[in-house]
C-alpha positions in Angstrom: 89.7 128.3 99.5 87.4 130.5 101.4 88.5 133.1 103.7 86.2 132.3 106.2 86.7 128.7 106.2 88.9 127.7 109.8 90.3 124.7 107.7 91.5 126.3 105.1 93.8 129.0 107.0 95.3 126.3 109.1 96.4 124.9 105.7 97.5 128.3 104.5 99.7 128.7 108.1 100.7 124.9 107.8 102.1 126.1 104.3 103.8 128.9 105.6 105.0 127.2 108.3 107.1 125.0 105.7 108.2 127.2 103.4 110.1 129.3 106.3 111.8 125.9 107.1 112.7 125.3 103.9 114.2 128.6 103.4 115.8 128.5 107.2 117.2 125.4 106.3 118.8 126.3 102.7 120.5 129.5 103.9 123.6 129.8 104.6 124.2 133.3 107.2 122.8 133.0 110.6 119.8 135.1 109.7 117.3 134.6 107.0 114.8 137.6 105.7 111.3 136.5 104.9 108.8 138.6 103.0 105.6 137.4 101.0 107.3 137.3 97.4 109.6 135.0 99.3 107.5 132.6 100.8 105.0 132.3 97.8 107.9 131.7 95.4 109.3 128.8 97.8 105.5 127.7 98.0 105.2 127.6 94.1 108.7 126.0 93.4 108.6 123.3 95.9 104.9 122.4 96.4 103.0 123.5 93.0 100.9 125.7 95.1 99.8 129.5 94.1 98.7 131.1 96.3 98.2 134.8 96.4 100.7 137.3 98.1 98.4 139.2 100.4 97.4 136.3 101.6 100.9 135.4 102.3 101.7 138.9 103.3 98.4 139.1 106.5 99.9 135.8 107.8 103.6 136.2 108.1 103.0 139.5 109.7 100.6 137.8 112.2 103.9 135.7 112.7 106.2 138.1 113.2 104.0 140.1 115.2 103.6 136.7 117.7 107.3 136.4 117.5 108.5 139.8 117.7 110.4 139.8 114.7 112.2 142.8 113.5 110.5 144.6 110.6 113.0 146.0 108.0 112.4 149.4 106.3 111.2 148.5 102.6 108.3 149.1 100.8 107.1 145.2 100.6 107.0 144.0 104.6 110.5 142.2 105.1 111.2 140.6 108.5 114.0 139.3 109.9 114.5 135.4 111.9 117.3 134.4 113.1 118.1 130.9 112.1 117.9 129.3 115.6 114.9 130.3 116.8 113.0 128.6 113.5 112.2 125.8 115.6 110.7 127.9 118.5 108.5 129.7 115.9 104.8 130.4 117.0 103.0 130.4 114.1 99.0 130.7 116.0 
């Protein structure tokens, strides 16, 4: 995958986009955290993909920025989603 490639970052979002489902919909509290390690380790377990964490990391804080999520304090970026608004997500 190139980085400048349109094509491939909607993949790479489209990806994203299902792993946060996936772990939205396997939690059990009201809120789930997401950070990169997550995300990639969902992405590598249930869809054989690897793909690396900074790449991860640029777009779920382009998400969270779009969708206001709240940061936590920790060294590796850490956001927090509510489970109901997962649907309402804007992910571009």
């Amino acid at each position: 995958m190139k980085a400048k490639d349109p094509e491939s970052k909607e993949s790479l979002i489209k990806l994203v986009k299902k792993a946060i489902e996936l772990l939205a919909e396997r939690n059990i509290s009201k809120t789930v955290i997401l950070s990169s390690y997550k995300i990639n380790s969902v992405l590598k377990e249930n869809y054989g993909v690897n793909i690396k964490v900074d790449k991860i990391g640029r777009i779920l804080s382009k998400i969270a920025t779009l969708n206001e999520l709240k940061r936590l304090n920790t060294n590796i970026p850490k956001y927090k989603l509510q489970i109901t608004k997962v649907s309402s997500l804007r992910f571009f």
